[in-house]
N, C-alpha and C positions, 0 to 999 in steps of 0.2 A: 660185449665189453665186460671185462672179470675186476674186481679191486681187492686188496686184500689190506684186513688189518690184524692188530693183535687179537682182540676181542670183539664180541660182537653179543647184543643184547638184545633178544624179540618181550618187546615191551616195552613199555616207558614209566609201570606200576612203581611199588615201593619197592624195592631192592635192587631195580635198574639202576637208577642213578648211584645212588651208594657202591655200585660194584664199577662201575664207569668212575667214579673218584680214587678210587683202589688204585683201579688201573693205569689212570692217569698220574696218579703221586708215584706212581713208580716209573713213568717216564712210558706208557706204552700204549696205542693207540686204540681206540676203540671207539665202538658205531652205535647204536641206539635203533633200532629198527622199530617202528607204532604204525602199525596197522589203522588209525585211525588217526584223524584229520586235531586232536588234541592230546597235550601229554598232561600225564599224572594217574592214568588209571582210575580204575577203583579208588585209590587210595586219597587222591587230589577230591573226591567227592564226598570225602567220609570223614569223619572224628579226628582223623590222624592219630590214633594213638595208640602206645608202642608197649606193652607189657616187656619190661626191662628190669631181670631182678639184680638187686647188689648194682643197681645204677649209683653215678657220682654225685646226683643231689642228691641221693637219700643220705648219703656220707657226710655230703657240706651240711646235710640238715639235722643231720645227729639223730638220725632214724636208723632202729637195729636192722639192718639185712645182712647176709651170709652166702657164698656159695650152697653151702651145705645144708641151711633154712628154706632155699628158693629148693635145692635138689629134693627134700623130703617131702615140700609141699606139693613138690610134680608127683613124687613116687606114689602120693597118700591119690590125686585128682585125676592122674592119667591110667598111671600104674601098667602093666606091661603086657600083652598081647599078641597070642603071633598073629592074628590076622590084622595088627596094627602096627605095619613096617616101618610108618614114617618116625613115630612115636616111639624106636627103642630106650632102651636106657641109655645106649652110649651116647646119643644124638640127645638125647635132654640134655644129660652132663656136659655135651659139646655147648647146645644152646644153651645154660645158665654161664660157661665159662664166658663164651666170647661176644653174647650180647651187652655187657656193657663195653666190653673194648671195640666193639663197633659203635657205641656212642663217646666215648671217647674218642677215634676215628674222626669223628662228622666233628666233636668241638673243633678239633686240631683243625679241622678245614673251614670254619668260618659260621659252622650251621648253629645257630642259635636255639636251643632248645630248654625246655624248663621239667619241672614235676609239679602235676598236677595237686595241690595241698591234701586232699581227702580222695581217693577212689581204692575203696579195700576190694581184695582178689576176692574172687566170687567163691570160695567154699572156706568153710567154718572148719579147715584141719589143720594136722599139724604142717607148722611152718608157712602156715598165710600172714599176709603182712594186711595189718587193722589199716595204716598210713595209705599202703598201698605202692605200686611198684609203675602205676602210670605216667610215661614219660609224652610228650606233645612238643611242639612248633611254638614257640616265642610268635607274636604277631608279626607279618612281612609285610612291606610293601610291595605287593605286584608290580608297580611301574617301574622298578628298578629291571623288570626283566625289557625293558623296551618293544620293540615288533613281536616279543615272545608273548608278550602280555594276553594279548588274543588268541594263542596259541595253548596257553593253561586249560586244562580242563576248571569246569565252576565247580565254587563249592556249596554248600550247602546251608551253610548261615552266613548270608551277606551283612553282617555285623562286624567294627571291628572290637571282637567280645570274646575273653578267652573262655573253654569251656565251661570251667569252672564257673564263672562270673555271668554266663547263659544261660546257664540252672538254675541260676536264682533268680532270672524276671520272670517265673511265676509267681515270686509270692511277692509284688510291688505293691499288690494294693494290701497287705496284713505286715511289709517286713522292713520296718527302715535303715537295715540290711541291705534290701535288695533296692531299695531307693536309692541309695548312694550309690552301687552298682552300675543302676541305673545312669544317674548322672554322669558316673565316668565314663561310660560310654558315649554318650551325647557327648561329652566333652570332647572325646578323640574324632568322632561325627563330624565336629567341627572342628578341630586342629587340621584333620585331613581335606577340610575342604578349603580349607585357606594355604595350606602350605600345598596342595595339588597331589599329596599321597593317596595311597587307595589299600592303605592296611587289610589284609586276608587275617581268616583263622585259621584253625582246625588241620585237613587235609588239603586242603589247597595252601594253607602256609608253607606248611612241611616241604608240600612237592614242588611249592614258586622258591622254596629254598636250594633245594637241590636242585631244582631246573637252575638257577642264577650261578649255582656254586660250577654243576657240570659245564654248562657255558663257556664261564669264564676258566676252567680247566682245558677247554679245550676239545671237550667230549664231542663226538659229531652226532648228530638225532636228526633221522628224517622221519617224517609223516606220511600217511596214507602209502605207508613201507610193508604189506602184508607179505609173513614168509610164506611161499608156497611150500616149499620144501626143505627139507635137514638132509646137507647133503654126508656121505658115508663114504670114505676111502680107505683102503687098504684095512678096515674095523677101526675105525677113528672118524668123529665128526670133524668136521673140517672147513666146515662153511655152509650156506644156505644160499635159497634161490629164491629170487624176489623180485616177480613179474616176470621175463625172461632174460635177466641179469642174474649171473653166479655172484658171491662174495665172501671172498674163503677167510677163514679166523686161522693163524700160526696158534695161538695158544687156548682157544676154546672159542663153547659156543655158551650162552646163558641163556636157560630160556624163565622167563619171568610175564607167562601172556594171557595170567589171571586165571580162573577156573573155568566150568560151566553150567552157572548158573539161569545162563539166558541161550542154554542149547534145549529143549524141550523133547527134542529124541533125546539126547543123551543123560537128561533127569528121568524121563519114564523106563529108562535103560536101568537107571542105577539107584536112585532116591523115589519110586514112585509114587502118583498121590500130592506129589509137588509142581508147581508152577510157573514155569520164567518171568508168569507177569505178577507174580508176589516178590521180586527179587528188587533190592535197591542197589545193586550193581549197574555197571555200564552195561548199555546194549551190548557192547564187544565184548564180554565176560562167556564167549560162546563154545569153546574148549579143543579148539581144531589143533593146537599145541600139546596138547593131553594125548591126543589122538595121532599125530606126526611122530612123536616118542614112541609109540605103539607102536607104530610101525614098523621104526627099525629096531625095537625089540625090547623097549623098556618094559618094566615092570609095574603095575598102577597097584593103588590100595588105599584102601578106607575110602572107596567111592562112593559111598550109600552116607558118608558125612556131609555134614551141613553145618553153618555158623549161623543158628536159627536167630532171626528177630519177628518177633509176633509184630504184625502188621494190623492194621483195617483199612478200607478202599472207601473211603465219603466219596459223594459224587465230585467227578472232574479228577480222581488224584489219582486214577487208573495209566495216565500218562508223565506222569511226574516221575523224576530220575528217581530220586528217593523216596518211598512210600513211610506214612505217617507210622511212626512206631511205636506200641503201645507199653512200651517194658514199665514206663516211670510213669504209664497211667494207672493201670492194672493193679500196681502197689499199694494203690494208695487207699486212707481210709475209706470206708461204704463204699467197696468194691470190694467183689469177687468175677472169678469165671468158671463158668461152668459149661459141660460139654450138652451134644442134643437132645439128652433124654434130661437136662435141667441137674446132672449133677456135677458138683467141684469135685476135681481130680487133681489138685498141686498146689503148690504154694507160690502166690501171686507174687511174693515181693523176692523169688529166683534171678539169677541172671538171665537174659534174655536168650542166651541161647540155650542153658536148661530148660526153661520153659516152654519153648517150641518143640525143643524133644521129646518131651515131658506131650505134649498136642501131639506128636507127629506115634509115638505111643499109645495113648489114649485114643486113637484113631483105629487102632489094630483091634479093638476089642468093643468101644462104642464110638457112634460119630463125636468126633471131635473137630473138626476140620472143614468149615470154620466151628466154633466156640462162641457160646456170648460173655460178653461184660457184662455184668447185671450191676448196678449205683442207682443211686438215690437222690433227691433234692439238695443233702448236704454234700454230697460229691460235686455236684453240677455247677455250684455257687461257688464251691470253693477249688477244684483243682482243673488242669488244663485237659479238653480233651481233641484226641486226634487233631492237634495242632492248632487246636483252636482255645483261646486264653479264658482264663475261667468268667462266667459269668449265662447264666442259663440261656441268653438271647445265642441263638447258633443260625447257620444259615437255613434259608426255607428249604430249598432243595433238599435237608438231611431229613425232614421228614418226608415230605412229598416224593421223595422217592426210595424210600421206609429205607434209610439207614439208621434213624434213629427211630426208636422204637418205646414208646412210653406205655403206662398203663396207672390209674388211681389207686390200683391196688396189685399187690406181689400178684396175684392168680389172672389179673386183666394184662397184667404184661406178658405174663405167661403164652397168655391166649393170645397175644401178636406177634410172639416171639414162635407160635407154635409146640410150644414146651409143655410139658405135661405140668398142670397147674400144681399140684400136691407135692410132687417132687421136687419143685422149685423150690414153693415155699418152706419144704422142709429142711433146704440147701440153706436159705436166706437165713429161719429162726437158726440153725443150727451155727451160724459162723456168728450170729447176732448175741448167740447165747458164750462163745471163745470172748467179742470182743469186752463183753461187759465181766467176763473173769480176769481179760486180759493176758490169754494162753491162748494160741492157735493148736488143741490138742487133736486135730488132723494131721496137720504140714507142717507144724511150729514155723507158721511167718510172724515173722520179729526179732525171730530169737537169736538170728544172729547179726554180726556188724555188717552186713553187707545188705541185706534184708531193712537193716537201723538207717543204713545210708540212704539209702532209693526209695525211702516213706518219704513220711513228709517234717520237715524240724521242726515246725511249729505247734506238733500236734500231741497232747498229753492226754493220758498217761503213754498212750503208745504213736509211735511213727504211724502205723501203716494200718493197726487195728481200728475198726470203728462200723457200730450198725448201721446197717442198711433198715432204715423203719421210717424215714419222711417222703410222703409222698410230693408231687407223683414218682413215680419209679421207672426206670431208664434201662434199654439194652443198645449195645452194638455190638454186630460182627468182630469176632477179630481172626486171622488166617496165622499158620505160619510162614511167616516169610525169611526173608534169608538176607545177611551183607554177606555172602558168596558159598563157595563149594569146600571142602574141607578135606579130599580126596584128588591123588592125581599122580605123577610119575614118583618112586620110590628113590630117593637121594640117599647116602654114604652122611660120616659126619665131617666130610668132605664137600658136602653139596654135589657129588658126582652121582648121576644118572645111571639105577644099576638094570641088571637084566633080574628076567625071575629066580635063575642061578646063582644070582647076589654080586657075579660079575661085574665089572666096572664099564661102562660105556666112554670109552676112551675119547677125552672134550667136548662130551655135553655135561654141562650141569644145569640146576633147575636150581626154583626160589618160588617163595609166595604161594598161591594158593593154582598153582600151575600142578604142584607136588603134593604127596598126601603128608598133612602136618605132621610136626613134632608134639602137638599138642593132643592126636590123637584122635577122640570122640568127644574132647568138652574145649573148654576155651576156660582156663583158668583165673583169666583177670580182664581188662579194657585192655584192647591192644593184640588179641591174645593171635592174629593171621597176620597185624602189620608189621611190629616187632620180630615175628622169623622172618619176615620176606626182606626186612633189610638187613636182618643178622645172616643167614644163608647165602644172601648175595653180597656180602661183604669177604665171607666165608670161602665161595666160589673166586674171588678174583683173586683173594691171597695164594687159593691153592694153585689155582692156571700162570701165578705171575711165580712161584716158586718152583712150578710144576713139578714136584713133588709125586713120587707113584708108589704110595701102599694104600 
């Protein structure tokens, strides 16, 4: 039995649905094909949020953004490369033009979306935006999606708390800021259990949004839909096979089926030194869609990238979807890290995917891989660690099974840490001696607004600077881990699938972290893989509904 539609989607990530509303506002039919038994991807698990420059709340909020401000701060952060296809110029230009008219897009259809008050892009050059360019999901209620409900992938703060307003319950017991916070949340706690709602955040807001808006469009999505194959006629995609059913697309194919960061051949093939079980992707993030492109002749590039998040593994969180991420520990005052041989090699308070490369570098020349955190008694009292809220009482298991690692004196932790005592300490006087000038004259951590953001507000004269001198003294591991792959089939600013010839692959296009980014080797703000994957597949369905061929 064969069926055939207009469009056809392997995946259910962030730029499926979006390309599936396309399709549908223009009257044309399209399939959803998820390999796994829930929708939203990666993305339904994660932060949800969308690096979107010159978006229309930054406009309603009378914050300066430009084409032309977002294009220089690409040109200064990515900058151009031939061995970095996804990331040309034209394709920036393309994504600063039409990612807000893809959010524009999603208002016009119902999706309720806001801007996050404070998250500045992550490099201190020209044309970064201090406000910041992060766009996120309004809170939903999931049970609007009815029998779909269970069908959502979970996400990852069962709060209904927008990001924003989740960052601030660590400082509840110093911020009564963060008390009232507080309370509003408990307040909605209880709204929703009285009126019988089940308010979501984050990335499962976003994608119970789109899951509820595709729905009621009309989109078809099936589950536990694995493509086997891309099928090829006359040199034009044409449909795929799934299970021993054909299912041919008239106006394309999209593939949108995540990267592979949970393929462990395929990371020792390309990223080596890395590990699928430091990854807080879906187990399905495995790349057999990277690799079906391959086949019938796609071009792949920037494989060896990564959207690093420094990780640490306490006991039991080896199994957990998302692993404990250390970006907004790391930051913060009486803390540094330092590689095997006991010395700092970065600046702690970077974005988190800088910082992992920054590990996955320092690995090349001394172990780095894992890193320790080295903190103090004032750290332990006062800031969160590995997911656990401040206050020194932690669980017994973290020592009894030396994840956490003490010692009375710098040179005694040293010695449990296995670190050469001398070179420790001389790491520790030596950041002890920046904090009390109040200059980081290694890294300069502080010095810029984004470094300002991800310290701590409460803390003077500096965010993020502060000695490590009260004992006792404290280490944990930390790895680089990953929110996914960063390399993958080579797209047009078209979103079409090309050959290594630069040839066009006649109706296949790609989206998301399927493709090697537009962003290149870094991640220039929050958002910086969600934001293409629904701007590309927005991108993708206007071209296949126009079908359009240059």
């Amino acid at each position: 039995m064969s069926e055939t539609f207009d469009f056809i989607v392997i995946g259910s990530g962030g730029g499926s649905m979006c390309a599936a509303l396309q399709m549908r506002a223009a009257g044309k039919s399209v399939l959803i094909l998820e390999k796994t038994d829930l929708v939203g991807g990666t993305t339904a698990a994660s932060g949800g949020v969308m690096w979107i420059p010159n978006n229309r709340f930054m406009k309603s909020e009378g914050i300066e953004d430009s084409a032309e401000k977002a294009n220089a701060y690409l040109d200064a952060v990515v900058g151009d490369s031939k061995d970095a296809a996804g990331a040309s110029r034209e394709r920036r230009l393309a994504y600063v033009e039409q990612a807000p008219e893809m959010i524009n897009f999603l208002v016009d259809q119902g999706i309720q979306l806001r801007r996050i008050p404070s998250w500045p892009d992550y490099y201190d050059v020209a044309g970064a935006s201090v406000p910041g360019r992060a766009v996120v999901s309004q809170l939903f209620d999931i049970k609007k999606l009815g029998v779909w409900k269970e069908k959502l992938r979970p996400g990852f703060l069962p709060l209904p708390a927008n990001l924003d307003e989740a960052m601030q319950l660590p400082l509840i017991k110093r911020s009564g800021k963060a008390k009232k916070v507080l309370a509003r949340i408990i307040g909605r706690v209880l709204v929703d259990k009285i009126t019988g709602k089940q308010r979501a955040t984050a990335g499962q807001a976003l994608q119970g949004q789109m899951l509820h808006a595709a729905l009621k469009a009309g989109v078809g999505i099936r589950l536990n839909a694995a493509v086997k194959e891309i099928i090829v006629e006359n040199d034009r995609v044409t449909g795929v096979i799934v299970g021993v059913q054909k299912i041919s697309a008239r106006l394309g194919v999209l593939i949108n089926a995540g990267g592979f960061a949970r393929n462990q051949r395929m990371l020792d093939q390309y990223i080596p030194g890395t590990s699928a079980d430091w990854s807080s992707t879906i187990d399905a993030d495995t790349g057999e869609m990277i690799e079906e492109g391959q086949r019938i002749g796609a071009a792949t590039a920037q494989m060896a990238e990564r959207i690093g998040m420094q990780i640490s593994l306490p006991p039991g969180s080896k199994s957990l979807a998302v692993k404990p991420g250390m970006q907004n520990d790391i930051c913060k005052p009486h803390a540094i890290v330092v590689d095997q041989t006991g010395v700092r090699y970065a600046g702690e308070a970077c974005s988190h995917a800088e910082f992992s490369q920054r590990m996955i570098e320092r690995n090349k020349i001394a172990p780095a891989s894992p890193s320790w955190m080295i903190f103090d008694s004032q750290y332990l009292a006062t800031y969160m660690l590995a997911g656990t809220m401040p206050g020194a009482k932690k669980p017994k298991s973290w020592t009894e099974e030396h994840f956490l690692r003490s010692g009375d004196t710098v040179e005694a932790l040293a010695a449990s840490c296995g670190l050469d005592a001398s070179t420790l300490k001389a790491s520790v006087e030596r950041f002890n001696g920046f904090s009390r000038k109040g200059r980081d004259e290694d890294f300069q951590r502080g010095d810029h607004p984004y470094d300002q953001w991800t310290g701590d507000p409460l803390s003077t004269p500096s965010n993020t600077l502060g000695t490590i001198e009260k004992a006792p003294f404290f280490a944990v591991q930390i790895l680089p881990g990953d929110v996914g792959t960063y390399g993958g089939l080579v797209t047009d600013t078209h979103a079409r699938v090309l050959r290594a010839d630069g040839s066009v692959i006649e109706g296949l296009y790609a989206t998301g972290t399927s493709t090697a980014s537009v962003m290149g080797r870094v991640e220039p703000g929050p958002g910086g893989s969600i934001g293409p994957s629904f701007t590309w597949g927005y991108v993708a369905a206007k071209h296949a509904i126009n079908n359009v061929k240059n």
